[in-house]
mmCIF entry with sequence, helices, sheets and N, C-alpha, C, O atoms, coordinates in Angstrom:
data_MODEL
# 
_entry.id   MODEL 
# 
_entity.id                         1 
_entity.type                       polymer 
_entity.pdbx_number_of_molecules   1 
# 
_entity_poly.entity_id                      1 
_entity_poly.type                           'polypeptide(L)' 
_entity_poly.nstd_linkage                   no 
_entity_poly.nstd_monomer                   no 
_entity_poly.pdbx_seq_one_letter_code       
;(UNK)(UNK)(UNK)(UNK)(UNK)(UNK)(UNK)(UNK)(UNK)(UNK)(UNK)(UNK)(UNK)(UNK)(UNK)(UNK)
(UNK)(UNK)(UNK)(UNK)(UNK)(UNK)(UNK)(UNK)(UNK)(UNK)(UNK)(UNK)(UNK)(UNK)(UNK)(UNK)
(UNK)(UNK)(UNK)(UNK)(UNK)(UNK)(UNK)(UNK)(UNK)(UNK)(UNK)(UNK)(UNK)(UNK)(UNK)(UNK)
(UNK)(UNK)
;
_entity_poly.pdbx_seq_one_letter_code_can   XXXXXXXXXXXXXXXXXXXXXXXXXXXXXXXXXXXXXXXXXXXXXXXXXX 
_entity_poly.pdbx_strand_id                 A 
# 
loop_
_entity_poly_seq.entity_id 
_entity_poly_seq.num 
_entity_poly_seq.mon_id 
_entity_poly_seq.hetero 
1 1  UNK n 
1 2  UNK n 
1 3  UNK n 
1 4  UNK n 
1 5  UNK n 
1 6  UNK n 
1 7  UNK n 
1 8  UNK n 
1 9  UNK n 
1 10 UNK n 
1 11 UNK n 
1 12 UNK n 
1 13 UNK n 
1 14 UNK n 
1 15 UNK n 
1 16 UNK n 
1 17 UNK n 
1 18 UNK n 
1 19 UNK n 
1 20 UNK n 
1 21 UNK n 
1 22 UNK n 
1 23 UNK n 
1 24 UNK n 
1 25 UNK n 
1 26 UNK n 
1 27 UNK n 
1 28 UNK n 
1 29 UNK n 
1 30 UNK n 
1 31 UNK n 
1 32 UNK n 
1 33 UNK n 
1 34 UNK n 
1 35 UNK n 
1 36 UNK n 
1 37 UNK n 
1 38 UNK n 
1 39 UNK n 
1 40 UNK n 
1 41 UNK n 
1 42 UNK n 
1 43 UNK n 
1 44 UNK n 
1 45 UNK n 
1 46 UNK n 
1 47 UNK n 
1 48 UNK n 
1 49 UNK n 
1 50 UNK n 
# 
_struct_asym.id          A 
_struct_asym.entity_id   1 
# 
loop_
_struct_conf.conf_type_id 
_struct_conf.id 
_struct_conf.pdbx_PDB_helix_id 
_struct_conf.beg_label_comp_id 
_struct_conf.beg_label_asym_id 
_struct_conf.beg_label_seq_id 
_struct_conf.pdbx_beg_PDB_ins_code 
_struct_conf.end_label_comp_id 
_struct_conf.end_label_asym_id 
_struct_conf.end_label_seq_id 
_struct_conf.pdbx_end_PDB_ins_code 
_struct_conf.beg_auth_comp_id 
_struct_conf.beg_auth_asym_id 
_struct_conf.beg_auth_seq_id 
_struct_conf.end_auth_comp_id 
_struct_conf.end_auth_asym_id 
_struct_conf.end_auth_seq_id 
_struct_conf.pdbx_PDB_helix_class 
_struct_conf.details 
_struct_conf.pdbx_PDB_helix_length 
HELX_P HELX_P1 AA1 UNK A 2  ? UNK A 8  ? UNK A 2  UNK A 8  1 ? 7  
HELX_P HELX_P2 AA2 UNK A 10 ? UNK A 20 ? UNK A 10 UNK A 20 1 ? 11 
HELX_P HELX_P3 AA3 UNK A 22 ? UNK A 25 ? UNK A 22 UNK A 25 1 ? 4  
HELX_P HELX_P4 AA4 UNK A 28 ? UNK A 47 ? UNK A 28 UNK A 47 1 ? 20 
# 
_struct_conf_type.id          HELX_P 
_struct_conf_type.criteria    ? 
_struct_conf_type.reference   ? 
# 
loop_
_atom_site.group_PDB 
_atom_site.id 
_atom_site.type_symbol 
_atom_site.label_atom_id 
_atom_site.label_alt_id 
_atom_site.label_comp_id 
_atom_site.label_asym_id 
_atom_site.label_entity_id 
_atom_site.label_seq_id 
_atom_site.pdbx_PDB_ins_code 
_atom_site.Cartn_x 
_atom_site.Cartn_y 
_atom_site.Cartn_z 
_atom_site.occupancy 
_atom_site.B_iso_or_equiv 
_atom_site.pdbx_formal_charge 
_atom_site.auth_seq_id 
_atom_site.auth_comp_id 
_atom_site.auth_asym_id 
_atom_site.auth_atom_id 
_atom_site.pdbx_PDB_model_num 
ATOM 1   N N  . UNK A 1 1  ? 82.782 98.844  116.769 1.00 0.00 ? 1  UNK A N  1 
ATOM 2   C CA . UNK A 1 1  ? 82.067 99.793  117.599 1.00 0.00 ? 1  UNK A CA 1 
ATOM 3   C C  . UNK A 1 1  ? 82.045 101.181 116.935 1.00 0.00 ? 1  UNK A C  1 
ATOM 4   O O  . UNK A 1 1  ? 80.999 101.703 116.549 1.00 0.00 ? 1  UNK A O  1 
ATOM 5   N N  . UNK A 1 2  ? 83.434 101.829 116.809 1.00 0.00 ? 2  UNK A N  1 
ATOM 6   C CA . UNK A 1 2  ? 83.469 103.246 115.718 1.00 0.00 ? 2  UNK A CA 1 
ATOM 7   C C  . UNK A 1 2  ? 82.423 102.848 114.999 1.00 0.00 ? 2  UNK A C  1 
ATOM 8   O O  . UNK A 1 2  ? 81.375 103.418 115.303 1.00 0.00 ? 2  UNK A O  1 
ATOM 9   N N  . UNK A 1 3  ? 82.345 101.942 114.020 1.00 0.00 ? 3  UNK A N  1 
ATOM 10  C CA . UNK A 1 3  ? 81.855 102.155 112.516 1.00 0.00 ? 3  UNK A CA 1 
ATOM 11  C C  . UNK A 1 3  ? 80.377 102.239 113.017 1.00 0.00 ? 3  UNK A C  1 
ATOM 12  O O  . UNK A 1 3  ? 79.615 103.133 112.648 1.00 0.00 ? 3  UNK A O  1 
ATOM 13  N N  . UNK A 1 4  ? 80.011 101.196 113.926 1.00 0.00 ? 4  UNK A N  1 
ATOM 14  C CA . UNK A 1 4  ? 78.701 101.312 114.384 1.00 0.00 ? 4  UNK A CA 1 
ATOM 15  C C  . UNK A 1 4  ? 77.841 102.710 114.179 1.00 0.00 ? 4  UNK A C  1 
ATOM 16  O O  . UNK A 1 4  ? 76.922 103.051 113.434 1.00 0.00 ? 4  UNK A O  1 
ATOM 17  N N  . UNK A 1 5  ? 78.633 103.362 115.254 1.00 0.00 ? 5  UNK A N  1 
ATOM 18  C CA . UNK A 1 5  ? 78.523 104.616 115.935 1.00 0.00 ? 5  UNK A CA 1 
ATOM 19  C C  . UNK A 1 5  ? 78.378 105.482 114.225 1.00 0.00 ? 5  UNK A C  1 
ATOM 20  O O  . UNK A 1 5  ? 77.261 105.922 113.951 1.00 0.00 ? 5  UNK A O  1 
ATOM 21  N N  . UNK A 1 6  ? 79.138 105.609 113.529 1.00 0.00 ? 6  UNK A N  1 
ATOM 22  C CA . UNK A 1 6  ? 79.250 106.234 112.794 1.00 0.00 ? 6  UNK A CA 1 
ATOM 23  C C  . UNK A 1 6  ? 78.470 106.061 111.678 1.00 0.00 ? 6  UNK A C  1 
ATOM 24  O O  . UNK A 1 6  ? 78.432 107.030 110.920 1.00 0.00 ? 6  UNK A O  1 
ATOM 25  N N  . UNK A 1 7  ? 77.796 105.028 111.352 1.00 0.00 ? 7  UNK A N  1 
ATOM 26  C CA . UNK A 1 7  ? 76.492 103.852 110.560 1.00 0.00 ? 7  UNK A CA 1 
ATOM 27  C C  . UNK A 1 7  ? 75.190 105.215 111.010 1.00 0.00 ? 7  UNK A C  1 
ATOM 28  O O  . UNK A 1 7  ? 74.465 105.918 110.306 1.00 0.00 ? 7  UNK A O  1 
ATOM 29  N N  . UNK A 1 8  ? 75.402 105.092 112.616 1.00 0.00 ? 8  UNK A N  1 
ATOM 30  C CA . UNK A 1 8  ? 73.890 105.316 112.954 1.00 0.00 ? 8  UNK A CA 1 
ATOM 31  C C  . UNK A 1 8  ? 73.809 107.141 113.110 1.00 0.00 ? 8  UNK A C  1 
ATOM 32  O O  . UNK A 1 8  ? 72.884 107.856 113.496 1.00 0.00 ? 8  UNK A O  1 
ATOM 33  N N  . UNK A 1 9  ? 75.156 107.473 112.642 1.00 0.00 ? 9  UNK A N  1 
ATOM 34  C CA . UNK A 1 9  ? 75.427 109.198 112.735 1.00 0.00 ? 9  UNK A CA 1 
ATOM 35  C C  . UNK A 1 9  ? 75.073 109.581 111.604 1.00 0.00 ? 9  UNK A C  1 
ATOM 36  O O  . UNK A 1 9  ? 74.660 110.740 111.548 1.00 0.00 ? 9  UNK A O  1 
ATOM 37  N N  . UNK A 1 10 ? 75.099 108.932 110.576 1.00 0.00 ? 10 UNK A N  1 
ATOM 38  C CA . UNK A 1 10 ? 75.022 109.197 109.327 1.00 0.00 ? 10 UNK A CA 1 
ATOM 39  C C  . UNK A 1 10 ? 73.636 108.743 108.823 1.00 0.00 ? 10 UNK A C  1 
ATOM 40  O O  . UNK A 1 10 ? 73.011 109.212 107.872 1.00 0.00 ? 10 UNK A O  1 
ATOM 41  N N  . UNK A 1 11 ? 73.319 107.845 109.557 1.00 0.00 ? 11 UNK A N  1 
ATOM 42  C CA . UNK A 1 11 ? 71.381 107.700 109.206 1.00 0.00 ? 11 UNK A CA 1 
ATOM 43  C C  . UNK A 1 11 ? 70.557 107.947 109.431 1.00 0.00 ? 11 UNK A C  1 
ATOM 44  O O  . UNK A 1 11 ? 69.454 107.556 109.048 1.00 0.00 ? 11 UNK A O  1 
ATOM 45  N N  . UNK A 1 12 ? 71.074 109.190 110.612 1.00 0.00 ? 12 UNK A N  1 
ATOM 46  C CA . UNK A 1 12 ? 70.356 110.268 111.538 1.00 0.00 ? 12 UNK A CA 1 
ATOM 47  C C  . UNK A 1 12 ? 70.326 111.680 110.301 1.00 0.00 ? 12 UNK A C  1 
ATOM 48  O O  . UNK A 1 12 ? 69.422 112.118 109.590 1.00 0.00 ? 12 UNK A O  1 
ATOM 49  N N  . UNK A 1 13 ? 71.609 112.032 110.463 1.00 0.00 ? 13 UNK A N  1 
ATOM 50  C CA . UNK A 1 13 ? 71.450 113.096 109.523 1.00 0.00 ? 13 UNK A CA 1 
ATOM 51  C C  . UNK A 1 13 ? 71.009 112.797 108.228 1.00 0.00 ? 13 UNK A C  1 
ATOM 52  O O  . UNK A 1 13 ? 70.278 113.642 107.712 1.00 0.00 ? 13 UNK A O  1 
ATOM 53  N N  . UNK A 1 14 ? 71.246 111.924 107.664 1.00 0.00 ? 14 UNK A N  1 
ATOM 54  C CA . UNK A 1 14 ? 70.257 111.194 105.914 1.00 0.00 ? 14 UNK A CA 1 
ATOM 55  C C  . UNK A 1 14 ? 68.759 111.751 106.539 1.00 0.00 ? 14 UNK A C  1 
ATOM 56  O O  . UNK A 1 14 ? 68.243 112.711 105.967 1.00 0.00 ? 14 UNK A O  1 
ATOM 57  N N  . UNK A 1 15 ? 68.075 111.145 107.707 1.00 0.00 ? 15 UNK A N  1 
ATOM 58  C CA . UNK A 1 15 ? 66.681 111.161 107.631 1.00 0.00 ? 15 UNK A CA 1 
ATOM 59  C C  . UNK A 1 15 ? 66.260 112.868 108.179 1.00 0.00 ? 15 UNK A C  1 
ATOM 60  O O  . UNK A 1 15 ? 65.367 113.532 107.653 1.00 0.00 ? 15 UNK A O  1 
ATOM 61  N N  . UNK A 1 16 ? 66.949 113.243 109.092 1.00 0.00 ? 16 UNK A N  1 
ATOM 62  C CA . UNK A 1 16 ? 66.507 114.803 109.381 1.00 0.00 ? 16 UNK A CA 1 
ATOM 63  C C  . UNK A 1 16 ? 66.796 115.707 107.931 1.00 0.00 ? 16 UNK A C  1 
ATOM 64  O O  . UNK A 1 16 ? 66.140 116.721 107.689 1.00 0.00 ? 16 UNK A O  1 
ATOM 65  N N  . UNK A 1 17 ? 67.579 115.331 107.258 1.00 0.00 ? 17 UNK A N  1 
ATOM 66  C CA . UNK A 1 17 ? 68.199 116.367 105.880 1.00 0.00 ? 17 UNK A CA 1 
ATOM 67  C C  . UNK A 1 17 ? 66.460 115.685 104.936 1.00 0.00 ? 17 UNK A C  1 
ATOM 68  O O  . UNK A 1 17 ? 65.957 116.440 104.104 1.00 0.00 ? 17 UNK A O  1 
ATOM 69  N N  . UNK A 1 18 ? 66.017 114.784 105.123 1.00 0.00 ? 18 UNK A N  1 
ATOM 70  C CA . UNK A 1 18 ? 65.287 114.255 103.991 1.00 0.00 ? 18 UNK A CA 1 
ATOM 71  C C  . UNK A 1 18 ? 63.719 114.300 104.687 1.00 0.00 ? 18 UNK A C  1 
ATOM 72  O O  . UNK A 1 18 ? 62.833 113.728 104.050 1.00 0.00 ? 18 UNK A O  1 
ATOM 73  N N  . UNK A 1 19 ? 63.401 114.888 105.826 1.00 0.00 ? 19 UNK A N  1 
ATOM 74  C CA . UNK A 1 19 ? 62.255 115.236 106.620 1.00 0.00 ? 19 UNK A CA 1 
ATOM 75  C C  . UNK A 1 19 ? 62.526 116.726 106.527 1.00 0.00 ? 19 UNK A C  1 
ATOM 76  O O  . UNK A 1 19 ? 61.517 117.190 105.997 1.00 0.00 ? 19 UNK A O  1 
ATOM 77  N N  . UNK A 1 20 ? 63.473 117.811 106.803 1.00 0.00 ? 20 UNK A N  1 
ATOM 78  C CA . UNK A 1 20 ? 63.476 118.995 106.436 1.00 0.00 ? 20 UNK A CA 1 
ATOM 79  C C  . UNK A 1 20 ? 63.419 119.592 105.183 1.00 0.00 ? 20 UNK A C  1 
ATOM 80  O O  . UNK A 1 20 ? 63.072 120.749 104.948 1.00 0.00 ? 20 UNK A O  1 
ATOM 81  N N  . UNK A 1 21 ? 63.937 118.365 104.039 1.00 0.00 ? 21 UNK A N  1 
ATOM 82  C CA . UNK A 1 21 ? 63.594 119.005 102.300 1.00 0.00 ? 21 UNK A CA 1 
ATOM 83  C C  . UNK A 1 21 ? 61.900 118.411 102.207 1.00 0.00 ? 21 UNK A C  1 
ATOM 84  O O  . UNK A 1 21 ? 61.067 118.995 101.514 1.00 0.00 ? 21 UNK A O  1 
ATOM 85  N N  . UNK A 1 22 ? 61.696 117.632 102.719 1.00 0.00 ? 22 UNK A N  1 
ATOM 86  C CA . UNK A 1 22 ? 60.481 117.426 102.441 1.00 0.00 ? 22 UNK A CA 1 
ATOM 87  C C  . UNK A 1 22 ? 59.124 118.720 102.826 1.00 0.00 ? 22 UNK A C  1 
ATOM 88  O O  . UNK A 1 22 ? 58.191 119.238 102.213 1.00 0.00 ? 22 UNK A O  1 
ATOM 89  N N  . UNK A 1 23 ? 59.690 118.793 104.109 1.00 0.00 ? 23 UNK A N  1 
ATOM 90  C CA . UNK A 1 23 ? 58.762 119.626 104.702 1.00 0.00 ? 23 UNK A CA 1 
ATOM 91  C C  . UNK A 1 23 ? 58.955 121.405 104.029 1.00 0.00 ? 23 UNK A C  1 
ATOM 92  O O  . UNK A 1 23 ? 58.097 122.280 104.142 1.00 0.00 ? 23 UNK A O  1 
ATOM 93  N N  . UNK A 1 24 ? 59.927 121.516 103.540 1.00 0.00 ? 24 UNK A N  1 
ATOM 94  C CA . UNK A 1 24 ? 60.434 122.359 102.597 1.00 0.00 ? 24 UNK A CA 1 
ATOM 95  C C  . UNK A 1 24 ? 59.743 122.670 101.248 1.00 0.00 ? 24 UNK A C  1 
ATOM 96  O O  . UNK A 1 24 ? 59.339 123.796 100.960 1.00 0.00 ? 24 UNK A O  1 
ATOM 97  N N  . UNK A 1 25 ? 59.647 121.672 100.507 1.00 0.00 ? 25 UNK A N  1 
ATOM 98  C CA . UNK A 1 25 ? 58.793 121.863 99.415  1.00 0.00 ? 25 UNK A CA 1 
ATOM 99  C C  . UNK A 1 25 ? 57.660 121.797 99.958  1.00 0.00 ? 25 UNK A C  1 
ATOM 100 O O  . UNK A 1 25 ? 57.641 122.535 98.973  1.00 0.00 ? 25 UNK A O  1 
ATOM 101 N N  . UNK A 1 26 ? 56.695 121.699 100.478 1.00 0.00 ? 26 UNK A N  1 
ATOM 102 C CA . UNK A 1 26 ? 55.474 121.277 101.179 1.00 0.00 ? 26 UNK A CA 1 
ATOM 103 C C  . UNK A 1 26 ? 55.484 122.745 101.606 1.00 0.00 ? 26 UNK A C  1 
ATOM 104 O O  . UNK A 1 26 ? 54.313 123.052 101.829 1.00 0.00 ? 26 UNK A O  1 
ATOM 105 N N  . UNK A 1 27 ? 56.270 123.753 101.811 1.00 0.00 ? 27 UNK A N  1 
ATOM 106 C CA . UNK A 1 27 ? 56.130 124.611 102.016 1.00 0.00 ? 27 UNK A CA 1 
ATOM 107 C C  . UNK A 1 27 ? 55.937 125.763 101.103 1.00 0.00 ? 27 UNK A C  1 
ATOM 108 O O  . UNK A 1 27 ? 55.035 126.599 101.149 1.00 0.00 ? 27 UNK A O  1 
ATOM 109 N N  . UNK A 1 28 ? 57.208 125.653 100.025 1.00 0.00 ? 28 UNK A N  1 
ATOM 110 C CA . UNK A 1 28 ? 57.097 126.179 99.147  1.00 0.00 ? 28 UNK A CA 1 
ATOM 111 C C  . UNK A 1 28 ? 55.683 126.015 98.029  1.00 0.00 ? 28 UNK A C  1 
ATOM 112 O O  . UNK A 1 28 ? 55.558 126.687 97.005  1.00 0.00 ? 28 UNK A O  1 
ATOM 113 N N  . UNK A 1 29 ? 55.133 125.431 98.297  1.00 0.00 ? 29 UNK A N  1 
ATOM 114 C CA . UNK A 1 29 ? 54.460 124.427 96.795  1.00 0.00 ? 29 UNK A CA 1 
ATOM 115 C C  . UNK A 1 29 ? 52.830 125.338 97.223  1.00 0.00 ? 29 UNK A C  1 
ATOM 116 O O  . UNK A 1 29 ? 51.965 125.700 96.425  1.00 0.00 ? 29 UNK A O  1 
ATOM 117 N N  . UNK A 1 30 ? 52.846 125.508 98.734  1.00 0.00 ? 30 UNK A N  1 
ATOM 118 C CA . UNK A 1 30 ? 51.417 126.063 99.464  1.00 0.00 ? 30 UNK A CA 1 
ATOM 119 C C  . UNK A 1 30 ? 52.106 127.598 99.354  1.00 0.00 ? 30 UNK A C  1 
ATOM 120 O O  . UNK A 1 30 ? 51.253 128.129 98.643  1.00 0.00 ? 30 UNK A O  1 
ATOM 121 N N  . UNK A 1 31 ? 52.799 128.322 99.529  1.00 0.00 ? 31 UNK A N  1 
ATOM 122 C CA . UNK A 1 31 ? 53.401 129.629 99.492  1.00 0.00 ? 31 UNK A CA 1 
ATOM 123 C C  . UNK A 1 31 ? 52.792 129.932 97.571  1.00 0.00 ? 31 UNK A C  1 
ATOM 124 O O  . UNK A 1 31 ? 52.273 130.950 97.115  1.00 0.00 ? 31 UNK A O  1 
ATOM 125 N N  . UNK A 1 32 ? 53.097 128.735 96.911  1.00 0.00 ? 32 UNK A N  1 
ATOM 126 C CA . UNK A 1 32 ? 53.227 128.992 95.789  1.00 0.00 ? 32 UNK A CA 1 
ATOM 127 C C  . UNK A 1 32 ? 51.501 129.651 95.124  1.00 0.00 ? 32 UNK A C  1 
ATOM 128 O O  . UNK A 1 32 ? 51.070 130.635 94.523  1.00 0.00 ? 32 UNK A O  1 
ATOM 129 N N  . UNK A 1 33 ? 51.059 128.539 95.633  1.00 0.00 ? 33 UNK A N  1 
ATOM 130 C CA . UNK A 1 33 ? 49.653 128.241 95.697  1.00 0.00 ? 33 UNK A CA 1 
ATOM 131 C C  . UNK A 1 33 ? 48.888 129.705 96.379  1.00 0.00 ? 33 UNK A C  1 
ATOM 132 O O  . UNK A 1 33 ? 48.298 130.420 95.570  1.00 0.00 ? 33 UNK A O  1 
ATOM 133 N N  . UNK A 1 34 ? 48.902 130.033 97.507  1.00 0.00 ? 34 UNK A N  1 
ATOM 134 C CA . UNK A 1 34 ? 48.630 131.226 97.718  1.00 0.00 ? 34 UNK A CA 1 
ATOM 135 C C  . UNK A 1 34 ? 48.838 132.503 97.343  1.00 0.00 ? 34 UNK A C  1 
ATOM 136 O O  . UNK A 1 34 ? 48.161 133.458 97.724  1.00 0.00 ? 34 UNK A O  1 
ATOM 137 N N  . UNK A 1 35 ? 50.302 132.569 96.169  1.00 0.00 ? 35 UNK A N  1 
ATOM 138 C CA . UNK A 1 35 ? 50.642 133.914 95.720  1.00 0.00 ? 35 UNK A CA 1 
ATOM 139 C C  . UNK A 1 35 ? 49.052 133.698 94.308  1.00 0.00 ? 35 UNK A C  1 
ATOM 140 O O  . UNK A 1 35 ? 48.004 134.343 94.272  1.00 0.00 ? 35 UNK A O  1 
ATOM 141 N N  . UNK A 1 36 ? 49.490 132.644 93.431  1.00 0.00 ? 36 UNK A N  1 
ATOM 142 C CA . UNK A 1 36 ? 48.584 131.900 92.791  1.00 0.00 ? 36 UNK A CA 1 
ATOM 143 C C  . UNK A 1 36 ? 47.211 132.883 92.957  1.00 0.00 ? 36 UNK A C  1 
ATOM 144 O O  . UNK A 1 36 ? 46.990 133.824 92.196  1.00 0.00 ? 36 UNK A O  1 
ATOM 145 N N  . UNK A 1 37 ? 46.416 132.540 93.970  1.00 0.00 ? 37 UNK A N  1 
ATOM 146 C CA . UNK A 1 37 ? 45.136 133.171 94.643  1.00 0.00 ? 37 UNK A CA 1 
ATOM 147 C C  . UNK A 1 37 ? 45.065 134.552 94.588  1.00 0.00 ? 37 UNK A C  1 
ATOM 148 O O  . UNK A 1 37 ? 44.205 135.258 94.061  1.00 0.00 ? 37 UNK A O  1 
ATOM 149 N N  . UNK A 1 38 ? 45.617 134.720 94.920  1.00 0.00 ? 38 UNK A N  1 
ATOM 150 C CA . UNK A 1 38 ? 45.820 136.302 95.065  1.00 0.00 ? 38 UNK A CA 1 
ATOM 151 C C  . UNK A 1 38 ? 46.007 137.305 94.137  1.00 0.00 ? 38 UNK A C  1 
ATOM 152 O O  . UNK A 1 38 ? 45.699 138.496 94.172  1.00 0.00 ? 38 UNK A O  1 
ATOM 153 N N  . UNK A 1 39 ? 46.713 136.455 93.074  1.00 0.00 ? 39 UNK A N  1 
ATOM 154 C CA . UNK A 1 39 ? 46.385 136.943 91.662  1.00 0.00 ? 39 UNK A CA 1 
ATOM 155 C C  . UNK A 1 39 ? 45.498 137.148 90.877  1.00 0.00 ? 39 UNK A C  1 
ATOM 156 O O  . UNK A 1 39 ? 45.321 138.131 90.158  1.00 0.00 ? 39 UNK A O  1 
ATOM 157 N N  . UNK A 1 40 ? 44.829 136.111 90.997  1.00 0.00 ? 40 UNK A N  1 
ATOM 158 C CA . UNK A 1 40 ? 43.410 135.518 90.164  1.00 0.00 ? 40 UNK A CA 1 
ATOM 159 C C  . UNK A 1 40 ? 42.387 136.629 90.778  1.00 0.00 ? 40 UNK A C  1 
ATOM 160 O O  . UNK A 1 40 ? 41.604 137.063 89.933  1.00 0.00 ? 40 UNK A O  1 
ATOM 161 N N  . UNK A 1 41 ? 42.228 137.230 92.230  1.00 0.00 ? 41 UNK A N  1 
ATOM 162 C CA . UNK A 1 41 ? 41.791 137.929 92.753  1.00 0.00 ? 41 UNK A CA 1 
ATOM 163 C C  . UNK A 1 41 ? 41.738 139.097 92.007  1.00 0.00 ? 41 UNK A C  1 
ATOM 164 O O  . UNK A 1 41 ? 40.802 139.494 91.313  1.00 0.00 ? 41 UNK A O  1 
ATOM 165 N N  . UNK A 1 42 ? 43.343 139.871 92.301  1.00 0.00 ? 42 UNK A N  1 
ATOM 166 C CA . UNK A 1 42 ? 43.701 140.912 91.507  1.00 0.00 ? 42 UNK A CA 1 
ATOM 167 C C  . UNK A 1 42 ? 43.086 140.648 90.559  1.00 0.00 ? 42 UNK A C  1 
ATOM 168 O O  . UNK A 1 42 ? 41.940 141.092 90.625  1.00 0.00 ? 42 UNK A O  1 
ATOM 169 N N  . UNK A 1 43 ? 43.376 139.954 89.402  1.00 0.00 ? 43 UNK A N  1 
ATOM 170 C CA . UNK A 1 43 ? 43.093 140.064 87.900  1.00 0.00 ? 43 UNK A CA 1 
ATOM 171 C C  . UNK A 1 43 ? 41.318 140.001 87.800  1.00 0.00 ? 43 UNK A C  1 
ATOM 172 O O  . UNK A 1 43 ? 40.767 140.383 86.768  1.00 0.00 ? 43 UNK A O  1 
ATOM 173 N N  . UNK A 1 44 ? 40.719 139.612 88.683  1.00 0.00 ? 44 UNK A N  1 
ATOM 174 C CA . UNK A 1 44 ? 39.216 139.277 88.357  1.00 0.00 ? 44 UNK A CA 1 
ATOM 175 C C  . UNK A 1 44 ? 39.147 140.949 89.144  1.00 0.00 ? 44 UNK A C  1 
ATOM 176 O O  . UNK A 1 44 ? 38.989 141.687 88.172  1.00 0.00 ? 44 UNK A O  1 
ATOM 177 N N  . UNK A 1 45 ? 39.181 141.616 90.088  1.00 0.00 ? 45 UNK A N  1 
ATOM 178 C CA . UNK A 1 45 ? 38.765 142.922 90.337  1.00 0.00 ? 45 UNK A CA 1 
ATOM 179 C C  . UNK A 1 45 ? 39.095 143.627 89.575  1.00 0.00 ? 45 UNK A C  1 
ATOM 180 O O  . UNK A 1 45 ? 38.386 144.629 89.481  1.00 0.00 ? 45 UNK A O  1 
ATOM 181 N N  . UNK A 1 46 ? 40.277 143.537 88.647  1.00 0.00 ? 46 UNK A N  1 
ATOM 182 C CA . UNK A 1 46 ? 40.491 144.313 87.541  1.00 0.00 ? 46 UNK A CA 1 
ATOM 183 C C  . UNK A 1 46 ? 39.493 144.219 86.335  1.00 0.00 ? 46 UNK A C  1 
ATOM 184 O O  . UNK A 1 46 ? 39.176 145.305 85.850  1.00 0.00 ? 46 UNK A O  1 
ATOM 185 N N  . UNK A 1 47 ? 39.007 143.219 85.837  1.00 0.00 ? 47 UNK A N  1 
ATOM 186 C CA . UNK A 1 47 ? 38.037 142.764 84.702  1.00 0.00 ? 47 UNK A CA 1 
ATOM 187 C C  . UNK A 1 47 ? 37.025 143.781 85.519  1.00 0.00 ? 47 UNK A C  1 
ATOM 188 O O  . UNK A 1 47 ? 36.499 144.681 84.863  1.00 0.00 ? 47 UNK A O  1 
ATOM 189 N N  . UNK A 1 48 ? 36.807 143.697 86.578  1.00 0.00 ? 48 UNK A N  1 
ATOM 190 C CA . UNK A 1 48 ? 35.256 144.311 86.729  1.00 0.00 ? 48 UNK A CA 1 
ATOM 191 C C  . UNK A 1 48 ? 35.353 145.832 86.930  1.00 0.00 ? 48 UNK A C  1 
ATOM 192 O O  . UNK A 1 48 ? 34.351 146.466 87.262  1.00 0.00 ? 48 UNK A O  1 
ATOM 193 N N  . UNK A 1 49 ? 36.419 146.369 86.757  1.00 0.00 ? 49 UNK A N  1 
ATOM 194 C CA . UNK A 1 49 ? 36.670 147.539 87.365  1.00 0.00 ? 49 UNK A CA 1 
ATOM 195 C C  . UNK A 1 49 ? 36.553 148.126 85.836  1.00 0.00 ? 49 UNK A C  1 
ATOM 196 O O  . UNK A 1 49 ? 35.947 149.172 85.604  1.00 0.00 ? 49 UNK A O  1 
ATOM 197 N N  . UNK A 1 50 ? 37.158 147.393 84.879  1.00 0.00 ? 50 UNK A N  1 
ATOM 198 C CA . UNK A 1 50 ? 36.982 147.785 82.894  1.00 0.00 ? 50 UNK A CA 1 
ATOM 199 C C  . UNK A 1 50 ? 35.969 148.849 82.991  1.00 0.00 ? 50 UNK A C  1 
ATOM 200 O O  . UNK A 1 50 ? 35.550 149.398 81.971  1.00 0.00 ? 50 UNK A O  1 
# 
């Protein structure tokens, strides 16, 4: 019964730790992506500003 209990405590936290890194990079990766943009912006108003 313990071990049971303790099987299904531990395969709870495995899947929330491995749904929160996921959703984590998925975050970072679009954060990344938008600094990205914003640059290309900058740098192209700068060319035209020469």
């Amino acid at each position: 019964m313990f071990k049971r209990v303790v099987s299904t405590l531990f395969a709870s936290v495995f899947l929330t730790g491995l749904i929160a890194t996921s959703a984590g990079c998925n975050t970072v990766h679009g954060m990344g992506q938008d600094i990205e943009q914003g640059g290309a912006k900058i740098k192209e108003e700068a060319n035209e500003r020469r």
